[in-house]
ZAMARGU-4260 file (C-alpha; in steps of 0.2 Angstrom, whole numbers, plus 5000, padded with zeros to 4 digits):
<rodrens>
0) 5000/5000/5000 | 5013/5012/5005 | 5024/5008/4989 | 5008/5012/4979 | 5005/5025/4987
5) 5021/5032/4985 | 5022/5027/4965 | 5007/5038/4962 | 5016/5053/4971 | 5031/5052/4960
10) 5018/5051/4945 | 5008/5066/4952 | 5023/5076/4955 | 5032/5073/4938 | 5014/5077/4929
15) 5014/5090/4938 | 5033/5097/4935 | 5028/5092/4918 | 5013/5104/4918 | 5020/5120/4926
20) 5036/5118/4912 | 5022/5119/4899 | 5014/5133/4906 | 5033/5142/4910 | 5034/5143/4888
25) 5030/5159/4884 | 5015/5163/4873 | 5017/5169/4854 | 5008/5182/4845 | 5014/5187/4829
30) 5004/5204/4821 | 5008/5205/4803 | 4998/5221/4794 | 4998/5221/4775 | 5006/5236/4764
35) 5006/5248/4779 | 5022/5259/4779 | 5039/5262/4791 | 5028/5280/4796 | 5011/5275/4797
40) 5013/5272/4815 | 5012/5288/4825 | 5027/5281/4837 | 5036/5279/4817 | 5033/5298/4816
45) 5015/5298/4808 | 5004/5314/4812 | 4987/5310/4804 | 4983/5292/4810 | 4979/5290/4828
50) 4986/5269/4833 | 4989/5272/4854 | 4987/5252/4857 | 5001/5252/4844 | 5010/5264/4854
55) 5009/5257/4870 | 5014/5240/4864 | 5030/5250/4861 | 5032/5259/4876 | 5031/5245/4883
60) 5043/5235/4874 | 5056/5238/4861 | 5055/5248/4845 | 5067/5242/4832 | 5072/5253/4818
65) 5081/5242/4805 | 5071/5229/4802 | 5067/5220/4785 | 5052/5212/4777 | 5058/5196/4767
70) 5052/5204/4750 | 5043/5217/4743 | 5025/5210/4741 | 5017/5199/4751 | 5017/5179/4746
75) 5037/5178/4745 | 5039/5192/4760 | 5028/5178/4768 | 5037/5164/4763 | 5054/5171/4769
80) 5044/5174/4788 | 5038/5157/4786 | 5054/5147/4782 | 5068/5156/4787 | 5076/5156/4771
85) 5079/5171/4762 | 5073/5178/4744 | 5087/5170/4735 | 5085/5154/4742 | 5066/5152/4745
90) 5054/5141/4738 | 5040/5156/4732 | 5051/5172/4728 | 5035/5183/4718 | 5017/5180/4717
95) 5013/5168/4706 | 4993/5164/4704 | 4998/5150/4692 | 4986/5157/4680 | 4990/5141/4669
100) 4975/5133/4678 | 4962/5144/4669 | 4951/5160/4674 | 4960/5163/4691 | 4956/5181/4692
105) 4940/5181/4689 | 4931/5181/4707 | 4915/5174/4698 | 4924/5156/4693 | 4934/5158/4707
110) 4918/5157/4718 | 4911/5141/4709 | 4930/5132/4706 | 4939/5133/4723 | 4954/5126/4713
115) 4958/5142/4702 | 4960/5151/4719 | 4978/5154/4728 | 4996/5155/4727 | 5012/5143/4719
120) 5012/5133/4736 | 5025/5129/4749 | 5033/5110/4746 | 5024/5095/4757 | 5034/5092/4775
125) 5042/5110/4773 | 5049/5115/4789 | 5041/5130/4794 | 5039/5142/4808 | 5022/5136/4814
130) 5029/5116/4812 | 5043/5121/4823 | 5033/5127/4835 | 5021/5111/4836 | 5037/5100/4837
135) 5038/5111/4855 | 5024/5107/4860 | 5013/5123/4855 | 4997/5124/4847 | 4997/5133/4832
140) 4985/5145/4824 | 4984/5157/4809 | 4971/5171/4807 | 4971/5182/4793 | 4976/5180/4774
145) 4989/5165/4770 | 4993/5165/4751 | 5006/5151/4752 | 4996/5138/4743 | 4980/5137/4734
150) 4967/5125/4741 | 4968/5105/4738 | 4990/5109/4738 | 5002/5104/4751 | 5005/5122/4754
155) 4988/5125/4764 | 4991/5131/4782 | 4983/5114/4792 | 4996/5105/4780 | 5015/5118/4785
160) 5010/5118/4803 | 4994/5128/4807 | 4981/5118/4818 | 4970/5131/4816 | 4965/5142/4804
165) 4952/5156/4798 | 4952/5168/4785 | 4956/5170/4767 | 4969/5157/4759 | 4970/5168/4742
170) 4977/5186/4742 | 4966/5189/4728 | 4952/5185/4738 | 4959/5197/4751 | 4953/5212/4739
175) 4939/5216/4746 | 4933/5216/4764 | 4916/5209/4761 | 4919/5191/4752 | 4906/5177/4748
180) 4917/5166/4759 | 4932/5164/4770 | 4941/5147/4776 | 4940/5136/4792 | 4953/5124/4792
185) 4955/5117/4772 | 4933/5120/4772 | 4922/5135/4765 | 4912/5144/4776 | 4900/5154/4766
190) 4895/5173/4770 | 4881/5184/4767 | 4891/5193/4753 | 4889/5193/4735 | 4901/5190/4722
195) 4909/5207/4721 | 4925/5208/4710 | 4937/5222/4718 | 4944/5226/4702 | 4927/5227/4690
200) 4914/5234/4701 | 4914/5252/4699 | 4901/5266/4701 | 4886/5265/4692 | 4883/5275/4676
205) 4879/5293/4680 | 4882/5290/4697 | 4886/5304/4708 | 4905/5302/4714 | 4902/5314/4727
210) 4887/5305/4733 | 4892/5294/4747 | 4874/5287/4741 | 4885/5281/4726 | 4896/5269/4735
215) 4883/5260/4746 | 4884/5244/4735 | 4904/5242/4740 | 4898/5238/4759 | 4891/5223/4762
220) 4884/5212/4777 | 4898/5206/4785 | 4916/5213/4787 | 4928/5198/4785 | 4938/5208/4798
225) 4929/5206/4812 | 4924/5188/4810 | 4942/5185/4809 | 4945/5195/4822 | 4931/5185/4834
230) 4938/5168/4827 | 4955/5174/4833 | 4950/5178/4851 | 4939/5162/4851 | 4957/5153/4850
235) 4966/5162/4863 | 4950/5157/4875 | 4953/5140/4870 | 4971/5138/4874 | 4973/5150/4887
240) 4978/5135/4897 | 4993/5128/4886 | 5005/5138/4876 | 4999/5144/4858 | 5008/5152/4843
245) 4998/5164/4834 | 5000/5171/4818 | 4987/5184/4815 | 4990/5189/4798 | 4978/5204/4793
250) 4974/5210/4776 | 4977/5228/4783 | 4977/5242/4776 | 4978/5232/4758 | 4968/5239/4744
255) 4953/5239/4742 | 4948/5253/4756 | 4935/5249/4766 | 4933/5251/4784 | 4918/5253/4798
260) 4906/5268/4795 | 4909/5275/4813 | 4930/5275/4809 | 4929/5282/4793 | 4916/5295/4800
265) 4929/5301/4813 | 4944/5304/4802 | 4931/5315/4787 | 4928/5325/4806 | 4947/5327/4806
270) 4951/5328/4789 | 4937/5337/4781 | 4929/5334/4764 | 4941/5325/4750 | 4939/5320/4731
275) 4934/5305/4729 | 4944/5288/4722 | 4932/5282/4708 | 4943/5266/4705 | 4953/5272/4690
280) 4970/5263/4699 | 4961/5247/4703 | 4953/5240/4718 | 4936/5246/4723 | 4929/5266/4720
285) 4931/5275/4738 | 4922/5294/4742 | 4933/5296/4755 | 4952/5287/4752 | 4959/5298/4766
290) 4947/5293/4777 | 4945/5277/4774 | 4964/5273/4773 | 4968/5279/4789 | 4950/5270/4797
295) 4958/5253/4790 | 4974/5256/4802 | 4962/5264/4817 | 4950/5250/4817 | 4963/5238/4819
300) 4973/5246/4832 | 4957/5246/4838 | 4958/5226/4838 | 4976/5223/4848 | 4969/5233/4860
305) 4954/5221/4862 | 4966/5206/4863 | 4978/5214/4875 | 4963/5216/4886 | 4959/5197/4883
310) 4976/5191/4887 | 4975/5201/4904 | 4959/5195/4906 | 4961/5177/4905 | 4976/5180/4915
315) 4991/5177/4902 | 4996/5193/4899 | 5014/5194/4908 | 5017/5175/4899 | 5014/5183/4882
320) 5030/5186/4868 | 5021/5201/4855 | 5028/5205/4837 | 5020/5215/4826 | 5025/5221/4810
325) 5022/5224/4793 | 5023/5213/4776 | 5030/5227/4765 | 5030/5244/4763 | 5015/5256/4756
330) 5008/5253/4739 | 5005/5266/4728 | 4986/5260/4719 | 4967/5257/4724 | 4966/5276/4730
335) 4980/5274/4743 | 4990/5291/4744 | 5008/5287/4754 | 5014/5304/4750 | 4999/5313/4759
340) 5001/5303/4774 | 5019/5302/4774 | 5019/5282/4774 | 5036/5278/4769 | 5042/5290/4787
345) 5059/5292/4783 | 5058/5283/4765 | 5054/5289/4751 | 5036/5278/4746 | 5029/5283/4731
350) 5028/5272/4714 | 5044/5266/4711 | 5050/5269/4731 | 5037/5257/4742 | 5029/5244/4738
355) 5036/5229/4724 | 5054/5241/4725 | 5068/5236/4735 | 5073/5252/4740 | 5072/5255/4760
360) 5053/5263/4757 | 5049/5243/4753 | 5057/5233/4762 | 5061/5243/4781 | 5045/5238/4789
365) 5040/5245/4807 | 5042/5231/4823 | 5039/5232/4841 | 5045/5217/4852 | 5034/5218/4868
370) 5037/5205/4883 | 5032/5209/4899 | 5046/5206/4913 | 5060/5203/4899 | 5061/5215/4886
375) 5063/5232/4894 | 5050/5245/4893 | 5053/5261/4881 | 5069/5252/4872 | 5075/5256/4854
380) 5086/5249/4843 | 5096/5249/4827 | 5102/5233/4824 | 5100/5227/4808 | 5088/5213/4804
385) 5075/5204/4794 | 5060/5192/4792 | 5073/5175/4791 | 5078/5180/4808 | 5061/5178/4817
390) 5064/5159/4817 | 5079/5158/4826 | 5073/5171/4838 | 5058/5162/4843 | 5068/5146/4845
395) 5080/5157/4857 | 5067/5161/4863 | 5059/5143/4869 | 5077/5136/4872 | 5075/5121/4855
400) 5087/5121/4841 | 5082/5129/4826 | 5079/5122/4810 | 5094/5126/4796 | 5090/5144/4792
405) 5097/5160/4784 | 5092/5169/4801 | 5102/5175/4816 | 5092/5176/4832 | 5090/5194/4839
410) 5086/5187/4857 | 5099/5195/4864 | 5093/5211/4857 | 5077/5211/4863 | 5085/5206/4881
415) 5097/5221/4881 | 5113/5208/4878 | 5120/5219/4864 | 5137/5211/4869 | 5130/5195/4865
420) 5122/5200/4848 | 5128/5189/4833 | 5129/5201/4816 | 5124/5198/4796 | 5138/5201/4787
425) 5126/5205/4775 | 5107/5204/4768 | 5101/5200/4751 | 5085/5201/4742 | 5078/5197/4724
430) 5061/5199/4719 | 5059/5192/4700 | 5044/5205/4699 | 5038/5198/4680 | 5040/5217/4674
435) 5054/5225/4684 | 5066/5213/4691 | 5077/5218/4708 | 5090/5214/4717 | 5099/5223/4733
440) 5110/5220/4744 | 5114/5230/4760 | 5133/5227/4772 | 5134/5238/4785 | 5128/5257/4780
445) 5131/5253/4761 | 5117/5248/4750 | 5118/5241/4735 | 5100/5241/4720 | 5100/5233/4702
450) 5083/5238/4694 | 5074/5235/4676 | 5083/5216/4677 | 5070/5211/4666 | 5070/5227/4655
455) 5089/5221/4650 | 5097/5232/4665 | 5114/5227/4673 | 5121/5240/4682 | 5121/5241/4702
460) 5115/5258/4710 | 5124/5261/4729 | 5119/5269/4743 | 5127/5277/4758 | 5112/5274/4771
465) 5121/5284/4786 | 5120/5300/4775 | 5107/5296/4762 | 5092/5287/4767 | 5082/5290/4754
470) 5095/5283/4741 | 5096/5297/4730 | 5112/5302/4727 | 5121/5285/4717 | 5137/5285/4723
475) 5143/5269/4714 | 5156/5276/4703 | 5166/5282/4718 | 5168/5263/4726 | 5172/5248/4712
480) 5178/5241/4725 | 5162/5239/4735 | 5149/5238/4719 | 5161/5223/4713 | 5161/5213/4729
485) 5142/5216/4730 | 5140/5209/4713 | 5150/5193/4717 | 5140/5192/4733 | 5123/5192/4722
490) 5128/5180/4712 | 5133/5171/4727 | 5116/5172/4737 | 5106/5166/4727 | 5100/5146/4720
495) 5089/5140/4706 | 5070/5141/4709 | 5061/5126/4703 | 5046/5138/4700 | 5055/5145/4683
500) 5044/5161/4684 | 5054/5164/4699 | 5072/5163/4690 | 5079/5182/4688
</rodrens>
């Protein structure tokens, strides 16, 4: 009896040992906007859009200054967070809707063939970050748009790592805010929304384009917004008890512009009347782009505050690891108007600068690291680093090795061990745009661009970051030294895609 006794008491306290250890792992929340600029923060510098949750998460944690997408658009910026390999070795490197398989941008077919939808999809058994985090023991769950594998591929989420997802799988989905229908898991869930297509749908024949009358048909019943936002926090509630890795992956502020009435309302109070955008640069027509713009980013700061509130509510709050971030800098289409709103901060961000370039407007992204009781409050830093890095960082963080990576954790970083800091000598980009064509390089202060690749272009700009930020005086001439190791590093950096669209 007494040995029995005694068996069930070691079994007791090494379940329990074993419990508390799983509950000592940190939570993961990883907030990744869509298209929103280095300044369109107001802690970034911004002086028209009003994002205080944003701003606490800052001075509460760390603000870093030199960070990196992995590309310039979303599905290979993704891909490079994802995987922890970098542009020039990743499996997806552009978007690619594989428009071999038929009419896949047309939103019509797209609605009655789920198989024209989506991306060129991730490899099966990739490693990525969310199957890393599994294989520690967290669940896993994705909220927002995915666009690294069309539906049926091995490239959708609950395949690369996800045991949970709820939003859009296809970015061109993700062009309007009121879809027929989202994803739960690999499964439709049907909405309330007709089939509106973001980039035919325009005003009405002698409609008023001054009439907010005029744009009633762009609203719908229901804002895929909020029910991802709902599914999201239904998530946290059911693995408040175990650690979780979240990945909430918002469309925001992507084209088209639409936001609630009551945050679009507010910012016409502040801004006043406007001309309208009546959809002659794609996306969706829009009385008030302004407005509506900076309602998108409001709306959703809106939203991090609500889930702070829930992670202090269910009591997780101090056990919580926060990034949030940005995919790629500002676009420059659907009505959005970087310039006015000074998105780029401290880059220049208009066509040609932000979004789809690899000049610092569209690649420097904003990112606050917040992690109560670890990071201290009110920090800043410049150390230099990117997307590929985020991996490592999180495995630092849960004390596992990490998978083979281009990364370098910034643990130490984010801990104020500058000492202890390992450096890039270098990062390296390519974005085989089917157009354009770019490729940079950056090694301490220097940077090094090669645009128009596919236009025939060879010849490598450079850049003196320290004195020119907004890379417009070419200095390249004065240092053959540094453009010819740059180019021998490029060529270097870089393997063969087996996507052939993706070879630059």
């Amino acid at each position: 009896m007494k040995k029995t006794t005694l068996l069930v008491g070691i079994l007791c306290a090494a379940s329990l040992s074993s419990c508390q250890k799983e509950k000592s792992k940190p939570n993961v929340i990883y907030i990744l906007m869509d298209d929103m600029g280095y300044g369109d923060l107001q802690c970034y510098g911004q002086e028209k859009i009003e994002t205080p949750n944003i701003d606490r998460l800052k001075d509460n944690g760390i603000k870093l200054t030199q960070h990196y997408s992995g590309s310039p658009v979303s599905a290979p910026s993704r891909c490079v967070l994802t995987t922890g390999l970098h542009s020039g070795h990743a499996q997806i490197r552009a978007n690619d809707p594989m428009s071999s398989r038929g009419a896949v941008s047309s939103h019509d077919s797209m609605f009655i063939h789920p198989e024209l939808e989506g991306q060129y999809p991730l490899k099966a058994g990739t490693m990525t970050i969310g199957r890393m985090m599994q294989n520690a023991g967290y669940t896993t769950g994705c909220f927002g748009k995915w666009g690294l594998g069309y539906p049926g591929s091995e490239g959708v989420p609950n395949k690369q790592g996800i045991d949970r997802f709820y939003g859009y799988n296809c970015q061109r989905q993700a062009h309007t805010y009121y879809p027929p229908f989202l994803y739960k898991n690999d499964q439709r869930v049907y909405l309330s929304n007709q089939v509106r297509d973001p980039h035919q749908t325009k005003l009405d024949e002698g409609a008023d384009p001054y009439d907010e009358a005029s744009y009633k048909k762009f609203t719908q019943d229901e804002y895929a917004n909020d029910l991802i936002f709902d599914e999201m926090i239904q998530f946290v509630d059911d693995n408040k008890d175990q650690p979780f890795f979240l990945l909430w992956t918002t469309p925001i502020p992507h084209v088209s512009l639409q936001a609630p009435e009551r945050w679009v309302k507010h910012y016409v109070e502040k801004f006043g009347n406007e001309e309208p955008y009546i959809g002659d640069k794609g996306y969706m027509p829009c009385r008030y782009p302004h407005a509506t713009y900076a309602a998108m980013i409001s709306y959703f700061d809106e939203q991090i505050g609500k889930l702070v509130e829930k992670l202090k509510q269910e009591g997780i709050y101090e056990n919580t690891l926060i990034f949030f971030t940005s995919d790629n800098g500002p676009a420059s289409d659907g009505g959005t108007d970087s310039p006015w709103f000074n998105s780029g901060g401290l880059f220049k961000s208009e066509y040609g600068w932000g979004k789809s370039f690899l000049h610092e407007g569209g690649i420097r992204v904003p990112a606050i690291v917040f992690w109560p009781g670890k990071i201290k409050a009110g920090t800043e830093s410049d150390h230099i680093c990117a997307f590929q890095d985020v991996m490592p960082t999180l495995a630092d963080v849960i004390s596992i090795e990490c998978p083979p990576t281009d990364g370098i954790s910034f643990l130490p970083t984010l801990l104020d061990k500058k000492d202890k800091q390992k450096q890039h000598e270098y990062l390296y980009w390519e974005y085989p745009d089917p157009k354009i064509g770019n490729k940079a390089i950056r090694m301490g202060n220097w940077k090094g661009i090669i645009t128009d690749i596919r236009k025939g272009n060879t010849r490598m700009e450079l850049y003196d970051l320290e004195n020119d930020l907004q890379e417009l005086h070419d200095v390249a001439d004065k240092h053959p030294d540094i453009v010819k190791k740059f180019y021998e590093l490029m060529y270097t950096s870089t393997t063969s895609p087996e996507n052939p669209k993706f070879i630059l």
